[in-house]
N, C-alpha and C positions, 0 to 999 in steps of 0.2 A: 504494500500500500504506500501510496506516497503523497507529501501534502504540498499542493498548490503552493508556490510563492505568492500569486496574487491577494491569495483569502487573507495569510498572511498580513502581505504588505495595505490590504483593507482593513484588516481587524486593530495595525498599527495606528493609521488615520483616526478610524470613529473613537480610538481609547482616549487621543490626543484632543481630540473635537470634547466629548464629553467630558471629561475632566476639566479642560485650562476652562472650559467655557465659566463654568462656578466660580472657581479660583479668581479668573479676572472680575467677575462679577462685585465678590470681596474686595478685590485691589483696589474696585473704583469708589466703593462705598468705603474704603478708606482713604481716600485722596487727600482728606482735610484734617488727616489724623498726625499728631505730634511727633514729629523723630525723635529718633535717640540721641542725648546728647552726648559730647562728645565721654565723657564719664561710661555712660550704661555701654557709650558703642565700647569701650576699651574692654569692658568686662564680658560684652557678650563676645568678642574677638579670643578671650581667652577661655572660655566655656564652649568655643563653637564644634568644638569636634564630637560633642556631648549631644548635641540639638537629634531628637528623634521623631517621630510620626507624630510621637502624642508626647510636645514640648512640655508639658507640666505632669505627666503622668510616669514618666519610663523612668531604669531607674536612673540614678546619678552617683556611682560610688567613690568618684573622685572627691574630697573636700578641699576647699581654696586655703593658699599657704595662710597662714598666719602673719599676721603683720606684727613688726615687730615694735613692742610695747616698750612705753618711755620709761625713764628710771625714776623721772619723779615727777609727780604733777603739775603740768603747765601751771607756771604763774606770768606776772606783767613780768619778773625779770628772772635771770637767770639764777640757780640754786648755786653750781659752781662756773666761773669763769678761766678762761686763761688770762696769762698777762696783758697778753695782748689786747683780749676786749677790756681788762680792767684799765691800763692803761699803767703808768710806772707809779703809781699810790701804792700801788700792792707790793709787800715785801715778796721776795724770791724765796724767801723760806715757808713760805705758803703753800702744799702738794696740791698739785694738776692731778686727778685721777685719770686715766685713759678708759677711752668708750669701752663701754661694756657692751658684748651682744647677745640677745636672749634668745634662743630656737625654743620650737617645739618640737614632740618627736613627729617621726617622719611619719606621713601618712602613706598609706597604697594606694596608689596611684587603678585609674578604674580598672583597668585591663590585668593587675595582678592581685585583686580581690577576690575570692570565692563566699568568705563569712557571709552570711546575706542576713544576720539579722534585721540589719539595718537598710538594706538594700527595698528598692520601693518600685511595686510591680502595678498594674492595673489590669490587672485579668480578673476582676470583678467591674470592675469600668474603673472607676475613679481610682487616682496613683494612693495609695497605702504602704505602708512599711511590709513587708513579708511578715515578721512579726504578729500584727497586730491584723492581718488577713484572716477571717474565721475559713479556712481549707490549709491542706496541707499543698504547697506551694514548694518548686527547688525552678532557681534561677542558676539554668546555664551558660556561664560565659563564653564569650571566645576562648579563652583560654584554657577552658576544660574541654572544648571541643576539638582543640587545635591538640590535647595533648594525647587522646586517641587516631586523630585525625580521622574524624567519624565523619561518613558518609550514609550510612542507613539507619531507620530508626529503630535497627534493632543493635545498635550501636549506643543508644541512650541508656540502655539500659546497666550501662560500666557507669552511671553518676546516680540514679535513682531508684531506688527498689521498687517502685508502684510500676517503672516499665520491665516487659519482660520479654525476652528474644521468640520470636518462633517462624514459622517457615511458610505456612499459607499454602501445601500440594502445590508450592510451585505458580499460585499467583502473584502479579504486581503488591507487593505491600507500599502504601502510599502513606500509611496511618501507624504509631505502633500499636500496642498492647499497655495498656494500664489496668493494674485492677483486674485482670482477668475475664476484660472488657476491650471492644474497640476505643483505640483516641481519636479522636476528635480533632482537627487540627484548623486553629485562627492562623492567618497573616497581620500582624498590627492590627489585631481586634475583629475582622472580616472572616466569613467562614471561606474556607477551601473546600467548595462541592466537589462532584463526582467520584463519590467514592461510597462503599458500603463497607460493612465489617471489617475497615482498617484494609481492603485490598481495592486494586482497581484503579485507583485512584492516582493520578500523577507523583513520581518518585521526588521526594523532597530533595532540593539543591541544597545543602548543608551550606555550602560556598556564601550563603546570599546574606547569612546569617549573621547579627551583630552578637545577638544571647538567644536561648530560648525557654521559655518557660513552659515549666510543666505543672499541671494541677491535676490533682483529684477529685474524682467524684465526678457527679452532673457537670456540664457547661454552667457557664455565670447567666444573669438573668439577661445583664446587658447584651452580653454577647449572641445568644439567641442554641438552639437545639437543635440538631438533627437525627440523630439513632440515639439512643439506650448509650450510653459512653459514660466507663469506667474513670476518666479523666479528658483534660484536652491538654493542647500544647501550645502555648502563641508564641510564631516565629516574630522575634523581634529584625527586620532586615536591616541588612547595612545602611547608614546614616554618611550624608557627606561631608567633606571636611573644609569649613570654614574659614580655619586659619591660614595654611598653607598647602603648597601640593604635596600629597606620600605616595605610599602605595607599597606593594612588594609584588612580586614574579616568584612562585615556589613550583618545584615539579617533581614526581613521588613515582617512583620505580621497585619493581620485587617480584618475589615468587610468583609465579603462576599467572604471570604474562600481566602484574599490575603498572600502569601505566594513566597518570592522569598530569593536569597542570592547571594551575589558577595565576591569573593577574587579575589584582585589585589594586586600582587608584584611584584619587580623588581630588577634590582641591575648588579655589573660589572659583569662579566663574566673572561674578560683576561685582567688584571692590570686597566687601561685607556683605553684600546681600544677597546673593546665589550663588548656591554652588553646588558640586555634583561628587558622584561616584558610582565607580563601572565598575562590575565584577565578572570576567569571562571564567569560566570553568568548564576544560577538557577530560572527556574519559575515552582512552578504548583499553578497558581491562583491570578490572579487578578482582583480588586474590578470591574472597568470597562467592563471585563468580566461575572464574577459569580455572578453578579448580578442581570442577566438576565436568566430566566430559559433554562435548557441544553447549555447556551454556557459557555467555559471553554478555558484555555489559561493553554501550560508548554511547556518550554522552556530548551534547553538545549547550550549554547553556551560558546568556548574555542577560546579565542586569545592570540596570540603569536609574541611578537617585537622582533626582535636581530638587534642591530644597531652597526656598526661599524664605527669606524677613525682609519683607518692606519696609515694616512699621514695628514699632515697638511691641505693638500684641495683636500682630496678624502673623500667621506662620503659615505656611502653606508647603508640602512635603507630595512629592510628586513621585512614588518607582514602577517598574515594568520590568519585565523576566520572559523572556523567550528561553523554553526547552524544548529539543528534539533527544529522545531516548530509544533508543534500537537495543534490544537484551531477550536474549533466552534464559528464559528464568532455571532455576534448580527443583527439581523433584523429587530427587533420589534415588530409590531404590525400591521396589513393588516387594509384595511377597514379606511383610515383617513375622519376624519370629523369633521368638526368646533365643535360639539358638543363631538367629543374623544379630541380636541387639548384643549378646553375651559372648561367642564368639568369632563372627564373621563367617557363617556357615551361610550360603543362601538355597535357600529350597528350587532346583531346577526340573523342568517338566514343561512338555510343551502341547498345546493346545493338543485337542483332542475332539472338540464339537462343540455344540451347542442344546439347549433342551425347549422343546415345547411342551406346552399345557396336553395332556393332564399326562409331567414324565417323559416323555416323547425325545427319545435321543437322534440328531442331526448330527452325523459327522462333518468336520471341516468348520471353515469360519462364516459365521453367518451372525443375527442379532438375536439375542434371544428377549422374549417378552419379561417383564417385572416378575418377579418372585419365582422364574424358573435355573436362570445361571447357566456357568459354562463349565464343560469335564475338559479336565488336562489329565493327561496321562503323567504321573509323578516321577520322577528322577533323585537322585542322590541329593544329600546333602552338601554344598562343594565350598571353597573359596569364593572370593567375588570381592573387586578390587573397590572402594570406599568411593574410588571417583567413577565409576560408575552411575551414568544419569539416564532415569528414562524419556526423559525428553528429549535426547541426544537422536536427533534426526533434520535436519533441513528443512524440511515441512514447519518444525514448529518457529513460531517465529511471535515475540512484542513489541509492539510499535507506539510513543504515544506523541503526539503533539500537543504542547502547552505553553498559552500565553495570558498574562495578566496582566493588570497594570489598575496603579490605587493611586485614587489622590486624598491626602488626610490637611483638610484648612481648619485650624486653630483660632478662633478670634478672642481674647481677652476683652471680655465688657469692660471689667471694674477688678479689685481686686480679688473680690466672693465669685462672681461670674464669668463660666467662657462657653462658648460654645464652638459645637465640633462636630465638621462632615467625615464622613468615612464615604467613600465611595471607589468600589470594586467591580472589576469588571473582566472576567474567565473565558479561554476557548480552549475547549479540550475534543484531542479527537487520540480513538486509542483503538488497537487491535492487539487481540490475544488470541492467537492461532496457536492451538495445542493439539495438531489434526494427530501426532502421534504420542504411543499407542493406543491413547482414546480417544475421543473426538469431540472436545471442547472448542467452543465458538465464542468468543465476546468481541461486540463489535460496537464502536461508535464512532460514527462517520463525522458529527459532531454536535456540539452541545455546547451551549451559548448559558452565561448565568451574570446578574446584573444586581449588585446588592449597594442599597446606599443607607447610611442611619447617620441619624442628627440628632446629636445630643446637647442638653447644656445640662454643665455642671455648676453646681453651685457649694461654698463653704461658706456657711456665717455661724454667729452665737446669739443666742437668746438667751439674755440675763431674765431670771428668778425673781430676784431682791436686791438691793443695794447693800451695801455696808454703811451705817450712821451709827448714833451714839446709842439709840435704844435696840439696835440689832448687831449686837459684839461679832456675831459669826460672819466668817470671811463671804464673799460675793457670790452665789450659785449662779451659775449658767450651763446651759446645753449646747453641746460645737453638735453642729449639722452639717453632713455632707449626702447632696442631693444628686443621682445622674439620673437622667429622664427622658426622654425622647420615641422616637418613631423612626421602623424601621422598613424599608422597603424592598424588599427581592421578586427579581423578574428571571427565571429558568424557563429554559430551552433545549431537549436533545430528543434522539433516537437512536433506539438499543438492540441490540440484537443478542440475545445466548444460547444455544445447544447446549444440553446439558444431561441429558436424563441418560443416555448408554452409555456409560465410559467402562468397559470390561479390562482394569488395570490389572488385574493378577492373572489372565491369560496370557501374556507374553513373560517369556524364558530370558531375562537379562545375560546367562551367560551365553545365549547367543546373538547377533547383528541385528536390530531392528531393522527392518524394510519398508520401503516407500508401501505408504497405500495397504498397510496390513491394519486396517481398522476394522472395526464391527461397522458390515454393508447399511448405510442408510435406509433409512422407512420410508417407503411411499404412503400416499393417503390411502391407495389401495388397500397396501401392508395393513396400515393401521385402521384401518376401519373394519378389515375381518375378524374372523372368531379368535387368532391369535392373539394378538393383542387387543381388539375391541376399545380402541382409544384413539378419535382422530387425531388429539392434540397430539401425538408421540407422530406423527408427522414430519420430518425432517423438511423443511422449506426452504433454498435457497435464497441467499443475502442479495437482498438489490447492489448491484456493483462490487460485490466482492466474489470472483469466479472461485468455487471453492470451495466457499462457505456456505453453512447451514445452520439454521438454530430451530427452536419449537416455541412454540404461546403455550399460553396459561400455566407459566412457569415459574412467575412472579417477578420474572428478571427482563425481559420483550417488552418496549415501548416503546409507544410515540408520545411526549408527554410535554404539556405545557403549563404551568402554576405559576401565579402571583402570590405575594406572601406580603401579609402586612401586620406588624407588628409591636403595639404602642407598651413602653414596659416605664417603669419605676421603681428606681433602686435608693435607700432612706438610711443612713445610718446616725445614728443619735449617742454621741459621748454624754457622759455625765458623772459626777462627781470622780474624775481621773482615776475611775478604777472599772469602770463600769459601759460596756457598749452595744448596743440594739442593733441590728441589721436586720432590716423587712423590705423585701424586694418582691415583685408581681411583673407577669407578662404575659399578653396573652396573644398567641399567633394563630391566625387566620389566614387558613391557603383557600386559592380557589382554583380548582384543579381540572383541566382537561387530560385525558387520558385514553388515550386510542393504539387498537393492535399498530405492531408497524408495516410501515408500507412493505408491499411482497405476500402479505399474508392472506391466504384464500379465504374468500367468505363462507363458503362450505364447509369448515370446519367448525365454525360454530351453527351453521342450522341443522349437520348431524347429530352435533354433540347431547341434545336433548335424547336422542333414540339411544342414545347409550346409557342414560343416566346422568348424565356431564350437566352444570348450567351450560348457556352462551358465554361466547367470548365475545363482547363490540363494546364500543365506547363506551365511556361512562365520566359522567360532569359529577363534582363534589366538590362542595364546603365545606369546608371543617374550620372549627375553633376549638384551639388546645391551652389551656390556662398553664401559667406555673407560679407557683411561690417557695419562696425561700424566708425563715426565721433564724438569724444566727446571733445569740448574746454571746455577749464576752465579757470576761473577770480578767484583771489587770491587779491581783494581790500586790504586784513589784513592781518596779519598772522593767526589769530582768526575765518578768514573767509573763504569760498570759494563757488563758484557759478559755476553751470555747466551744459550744453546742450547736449543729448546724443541723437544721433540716431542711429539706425539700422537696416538695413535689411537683411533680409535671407529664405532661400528655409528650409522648415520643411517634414514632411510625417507623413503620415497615419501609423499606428501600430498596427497588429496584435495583440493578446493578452496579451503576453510575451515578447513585446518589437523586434517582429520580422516584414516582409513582407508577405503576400500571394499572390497566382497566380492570382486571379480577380484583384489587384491594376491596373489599368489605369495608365497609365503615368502622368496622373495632380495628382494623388494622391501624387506625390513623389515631385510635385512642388508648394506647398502648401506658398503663399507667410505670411511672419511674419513682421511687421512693427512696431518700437516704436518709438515716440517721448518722450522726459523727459527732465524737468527743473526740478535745486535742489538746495539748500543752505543749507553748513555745518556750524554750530560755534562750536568753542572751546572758552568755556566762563569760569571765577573766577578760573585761573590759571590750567587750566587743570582739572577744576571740575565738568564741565558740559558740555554736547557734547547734541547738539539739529540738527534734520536731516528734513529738510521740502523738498518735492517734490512732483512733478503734471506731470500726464502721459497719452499719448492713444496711443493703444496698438489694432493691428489688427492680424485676423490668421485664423486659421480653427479647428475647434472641430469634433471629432467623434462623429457620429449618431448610433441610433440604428435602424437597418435595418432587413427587414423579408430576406433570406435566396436568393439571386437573385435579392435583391432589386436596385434601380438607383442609389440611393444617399446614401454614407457612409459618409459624413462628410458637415458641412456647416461652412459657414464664421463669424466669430463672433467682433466685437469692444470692448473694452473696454476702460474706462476713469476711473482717479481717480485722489484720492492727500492723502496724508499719513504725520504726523507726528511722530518722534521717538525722545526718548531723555534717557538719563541718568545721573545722579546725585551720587557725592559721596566726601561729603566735607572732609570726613577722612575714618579711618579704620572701624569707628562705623556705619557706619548709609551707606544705598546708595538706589537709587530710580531708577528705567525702569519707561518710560509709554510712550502709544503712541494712535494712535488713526487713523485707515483710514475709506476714504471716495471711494467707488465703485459702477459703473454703469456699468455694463453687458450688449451685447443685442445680438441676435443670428436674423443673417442678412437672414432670408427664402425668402424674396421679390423678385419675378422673377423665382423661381425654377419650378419645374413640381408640388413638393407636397413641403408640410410641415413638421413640425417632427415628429415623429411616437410615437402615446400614446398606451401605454397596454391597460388604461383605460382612455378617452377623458374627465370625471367627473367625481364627488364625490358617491362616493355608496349612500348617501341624495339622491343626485337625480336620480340616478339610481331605488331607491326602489320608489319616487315619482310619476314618468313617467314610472317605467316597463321597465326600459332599462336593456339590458345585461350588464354586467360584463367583463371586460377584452378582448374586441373584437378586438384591433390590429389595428387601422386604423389608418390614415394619416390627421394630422390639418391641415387646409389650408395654405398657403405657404405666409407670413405674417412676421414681423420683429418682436419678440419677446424677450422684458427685461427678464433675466437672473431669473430663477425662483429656489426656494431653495436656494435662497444666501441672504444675507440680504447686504444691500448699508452700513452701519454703524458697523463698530467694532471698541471697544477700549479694552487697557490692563493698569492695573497699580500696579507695584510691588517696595515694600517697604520692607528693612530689617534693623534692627537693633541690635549691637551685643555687648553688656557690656563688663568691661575688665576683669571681671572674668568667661564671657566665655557663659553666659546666654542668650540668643538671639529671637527673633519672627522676622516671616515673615508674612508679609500679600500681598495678592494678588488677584486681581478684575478683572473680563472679562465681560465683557457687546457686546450684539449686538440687532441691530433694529427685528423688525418682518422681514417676508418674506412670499410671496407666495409660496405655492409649484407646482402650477401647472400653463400650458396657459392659466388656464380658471379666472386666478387671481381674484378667489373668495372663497376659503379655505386658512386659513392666521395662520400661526406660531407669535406669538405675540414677542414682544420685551421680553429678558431675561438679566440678570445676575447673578453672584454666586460670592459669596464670600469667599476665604481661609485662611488658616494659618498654618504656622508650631513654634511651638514652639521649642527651643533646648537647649543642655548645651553640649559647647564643653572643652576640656583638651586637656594636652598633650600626653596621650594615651587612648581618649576614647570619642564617639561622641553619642548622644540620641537624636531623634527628633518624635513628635509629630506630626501629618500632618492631620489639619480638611480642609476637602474639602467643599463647599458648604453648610457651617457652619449655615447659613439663611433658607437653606431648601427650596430653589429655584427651584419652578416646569415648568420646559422650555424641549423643543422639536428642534430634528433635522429631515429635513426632508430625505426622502431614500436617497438623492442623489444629489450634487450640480449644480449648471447650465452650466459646463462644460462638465459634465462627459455623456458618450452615456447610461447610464443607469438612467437620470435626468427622460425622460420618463415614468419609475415606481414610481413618486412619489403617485398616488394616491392609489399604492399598499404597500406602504412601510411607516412607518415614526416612529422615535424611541425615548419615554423620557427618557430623562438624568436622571443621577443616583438623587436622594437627600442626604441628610447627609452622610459622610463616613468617617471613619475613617482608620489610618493606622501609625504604627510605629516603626521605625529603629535605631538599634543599631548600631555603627561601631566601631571596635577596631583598633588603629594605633599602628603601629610596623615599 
């Protein structure tokens, strides 16, 4: 597939037209407004490289030098003199002191801080201290990111225990894992559509990035909802640099054909008041990638900041990000079994036929209908080499194109009041060809999504009482801080997915996968006979994709258009400096068209009744989903704080791409989300250590994988936990992350019709044991089942230390417990960890690091797919070992 330059160089224009057009609109309506003088310009000259999207909200961990304090209080004349101002009255035996000079100690400068007690985020909207945030909250700097040199989001999870690594059978992960939940992931406040369950979804450019924050739980109210999510993440992007021109040129080379390069520079533009910064980032090849056979990763991504000040409280922040990604993802290895996870044994056996109803054995390759499956004729237990991929065919191929561009205007009313546009604007178009060995289809030709929200915030006090002579007690007042506004989203795509035959445990990995050995596509014929008796299992040919095929009524196929309006308020109320109220409400309202996509024969839905089936055609819906949020907080200390958060809120179901389809049911759209949460912050040894303890349960509904017409797309899930995080950093030399969470999953089936839908119900062991089919399709009994593929136990612990001449190592540990992969929890991923390091040697124009990953040589496994995701299902078809030993190392030059 290939993407036009023109749409492109179209989608460049109208981002350009819509944005400045606001922006100047503000400029003009500030025409008559006060410059800075010459004073505020010096100081905002020396802050400028700080200036971000949201100028009063982001953090600032740099603090201004200390000016140095006089030795004795200004009088009309001088306390001591020299001779010289006294003049020769003054005897010579009279002592001249010499100037005294007073420092403070040194402060850390922004880019070498991690402590974030004090650090101030806005991922609930308004800038707050991390501290004093009712969620558990970790701000990633540059600097933590830079010292993994992380590129994926499952690379986050080496700084926060709430994320956690896993593999997705080999889809796009565009989102991570938090919580044992999809994340959720903002741009400076803005959702990043098109994406479902953390996959799908455009691969985040680490490169663009200034810091990013991570939270837990629901989304904030400001910010607004999309799925059931364990946490979100706001990518804070690079900021441009005011003062002067920088930049650096790094480029990272290693094992297993790793190969990437970035150049970031930046600098003024027009005196003080605009200025920009570019960040290019190249890939063809990374270790986590090519290290598995046929999958490969290259990357080509361009971002571009122009930030302006006009006026002294007008700010206006303009970026855009053009990505083209070309990668065959990883899969691993088919056929899991306690004796492939424990000793590298793989069960070999090659196809043998197929079965129809009632029993009915077809030798050779053909489809078989749901709940019949396929015989392989069984083979020995053998070797089988870890880079082994079954996706390792030419045929499979991911493609995505992705373009953005935001403009964020700041206006400072007064000193209480500012108000602020966000306004985003997405084009995403992606193919997921995984024609071999099964035959997965995702396709989106393209999808258009338009999001603007306007807020004003407000901080004032409202005094109580005064203080006078018949009221001795000191002054009560209440600090209020108000964010408020209305949000607007305009989405646009079309979806195409295949999904329902994938027979992954009939192909023999120890032999050469061949072109075109799929299970043979369904005709409508096929599917409307007594064999299957389902039109929807239909294979349909993708309008302009020669090739491809997908099915409806699958929950993932559409054509789908929604407006989304959204007015919310967010209230928090200090008082008596120990004590704080947060009451926050929102309520969004989509209105939703939803239609099969184009290609799709009308005949499948006006059989589908003879079958039992509803129809499948259009369908118009309104929905309003309410949420609120209650978080007090206790301030016993200043060092301390405590706080109770709850939440509720309406979520939805999600087509592939982060859209709606026409079978959603009205409860699909009212899908309730519930959290409770206790936490305690300290700020401990002067600002040295920031430690975050919290305990949570958390309710919702997860997508299912469902056969094409099926009841049930989604079920109800619980979750509990408790999490610790902390940071350490007694000076500039040395500083510490670690953390450690505790998760209990369970997926609530008890009471439904069925249960959840296995490809394959057990291990190919017993399949070869008993002579059971292979990949039959059926439904477990409907049953409340702990979270499988996830393990209850992670921790992370990262250490760095940096000599004063420049010399430095990093080391860094991930550990997590076993896990089942399957309901039938009796195939078991064992407890892992891995051990890293980077060594380096920085200057002042010139950086080297060294980067052993898994330096022990730690042989551990992830299973296809974690206990949230609708593709958990194929774990006994999927399961993937992690890399061992790798190496990889980066140059960077500063300018």
């Amino acid at each position: 597939m290939t993407y036009p330059l023109n749409r492109i160089t179209t989608l460049l224009s109208l981002s350009f037209f819509f944005f400045f057009i606001p922006c100047y609109g503000l400029y003009i309506a500030q025409i008559h407004a006060q410059s800075l003088s010459p004073e505020q310009q010096d100081k905002e000259d020396k802050n400028s490289s700080l200036s971000t999207p949201y100028p009063e909200t982001q953090p600032s961990f740099e603090k201004p030098p200390s000016e140095e304090p006089p030795l004795l209080p200004p009088s009309s004349e001088p306390a001591l003199t020299t001779p010289a101002q006294a003049g020769s009255e003054i005897p010579s035996s009279v002592p001249v002191l010499a100037p005294v000079t007073v420092t403070t100690q040194e402060e850390l400068p922004e880019e070498e801080n991690v402590v974030q007690s004090n650090m101030e985020a806005n991922v609930l909207g308004s800038p707050m201290k991390v501290i004093d945030i009712p969620r558990t909250v970790q701000v990633l700097t540059r600097q933590e990111l830079n010292t993994i040199n992380a590129q994926t989001v499952n690379d986050l999870s080496a700084f926060t225990p709430g994320v956690n690594p896993s593999q997705q059978t080999g889809s796009p992960m565009g989102e991570p894992i938090i919580r044992g939940l999809p994340g959720t992931v903002f741009r400076n406040g803005m959702l990043v559509g098109f994406s479902q369950s953390g996959q799908y979804g455009p691969l985040m450019n680490m490169m663009a990035y200034d810091n990013m924050d991570v939270v837990t739980g629901p989304v904030s109210i400001v910010f607004g909802p999309q799925e059931l999510a364990g946490g979100f993440i706001n990518e804070v992007t690079k900021q441009p640099y005011f003062d002067r021109f920088r930049g650096n040129a790094s480029y990272t080379l290693g094992m297993y054909n790793t190969n990437f390069w970035n150049l970031d520079i930046g600098g003024p533009l027009v005196n003080d008041k605009v200025a920009y910064r570019f960040d290019y980032f190249g890939q063809d090849g990374f270790a986590p990638y090519n290290y598995y056979d046929g999958a490969y990763l290259q990357r080509q991504c361009f971002y571009l900041d122009i930030g302006a000040k006009p006026y002294e409280n007008l700010t206006i922040d303009f970026n855009t990000e053009l990505d083209i990604n070309h990668f065959n993802t990883v899969a691993g290895l088919n056929r899991p079994t306690s004796a492939l996870i424990n000793d590298g044994l793989y069960q070999s056996g090659n196809l043998a036929g197929w079965y129809g109803p009632p029993g009915v054995f077809h030798p050779g390759l053909g489809t078989a209908p749901p709940g019949a499956g396929y015989a392989v004729s069984w083979g020995p237990l053998v070797p089988i080499n870890p880079r082994t991929n079954i996706f390792e065919n030419p045929e499979d191929d991911d493609q995505q194109a992705y373009y953005v561009a935001q403009c964020v205007t700041t206006l400072k009313i007064n000193d209480e009041t500012s108000l602020i546009n966000n306004s985003l604007f997405e084009y995403y178009s992606a193919l997921i060809d995984q024609a071999i060995p099964s035959d997965f289809w995702g396709f989106l030709p393209s999808g258009y999504d338009f999001d603007d929200r306007l807020e004003v915030r407000s901080s004032f006090e409202t005094p109580l009482h005064s203080k006078n002579e018949k009221d001795p007690e000191q002054p009560f007042s209440l600090h209020h801080l108000i964010d408020t506004g209305l949000e607007f989203r305009y989405f646009s795509d079309t979806e195409y997915a295949g999904v329902w035959h994938e027979p992954v445990n009939i192909w023999n990995l120890v032999q050469p996968l061949g072109n075109n050995r799929f299970s043979p596509l369904v005709s409508f014929a096929q599917a409307t006979s007594p064999l299957f008796a389902n039109p929807y299992l239909t294979d349909i040919p993708i309008p302009g994709f020669p090739g491809g095929f997908y099915n409806v009524f699958n929950y993932l196929s559409t054509s789908d258009t929604f407006y989304e309006l959204s007015p919310f308020y967010q209230h928090q109320i200090d008082f008596m400096d120990k004590w704080s109220l947060m009451v926050a409400g929102r309520m969004n309202g989509y209105f939703i068209q939803a239609s099969p996509p184009p290609g799709t024969p009308a005949i499948l839905s006006a059989v589908a009744p003879t079958f039992g089936l509803p129809s499948y055609s259009s369908t118009s819906m309104n929905v309003v989903q309410p949420e609120i949020t209650i978080s007090p907080s206790y301030k016993p200390f200043s060092w301390m704080t405590s706080y109770f958060s709850f939440f509720y809120g309406q979520t939805t179901l999600l087509s592939q791409f982060g859209s709606f389809a026409p079978e959603f049911p009205s409860s699909y759209y009212h899908q309730n989300n519930l959290l409770y949460e206790v936490g305690t912050k300290f700020n401990l040894l002067h600002d040295k250590l920031f430690l975050g303890l919290s305990g949570y349960y958390q309710t919702g509904f997860i997508p299912s994988q469902v056969i094409p017409g099926g009841p049930v797309a989604t079920t109800e899930v619980a979750i509990k936990g408790a999490q610790l995080m902390g940071n350490y950093q007694p000076n500039k030399n040395f500083w510490l992350n670690f953390g450690y969470s505790f998760i209990v999953g369970q997926e609530l089936w008890q009471g439904l019709p069925q249960g959840p839908l296995a490809l394959q119900p057990y291990s190919s062991t017993v399949a070869k044991q008993f002579g059971l089919p292979v990949d039959p399709l059926v439904n477990e009994a409907p049953l409340n089942y702990p979270f499988i593929g996830f393990p209850t136990n992670y921790g992370n612990l990262m250490a760095t230390y940096k000599f004063n001449n420049g010399l430095g190592i990093s080391l860094w540990a991930l550990a997590e417990s076993g896990n089942f992969i399957f309901y039938t929890y009796s195939t078991r991923i064992p407890s892992w960890y891995t051990l890293n390091a980077r060594i380096f040697y920085s200057s002042k124009r010139w950086e080297a690091s060294l980067y052993l990953y898994n330096f022990t040589n730690e042989h551990y496994w992830f299973a296809g797919a974690p206990g949230f995701s609708a593709a958990r299902n194929f774990n006994y078809d999927y399961i993937v070992p992690q890399l061992p030993f790798w190496v990889q190392g980066t140059l960077s030059i500063l300018f």
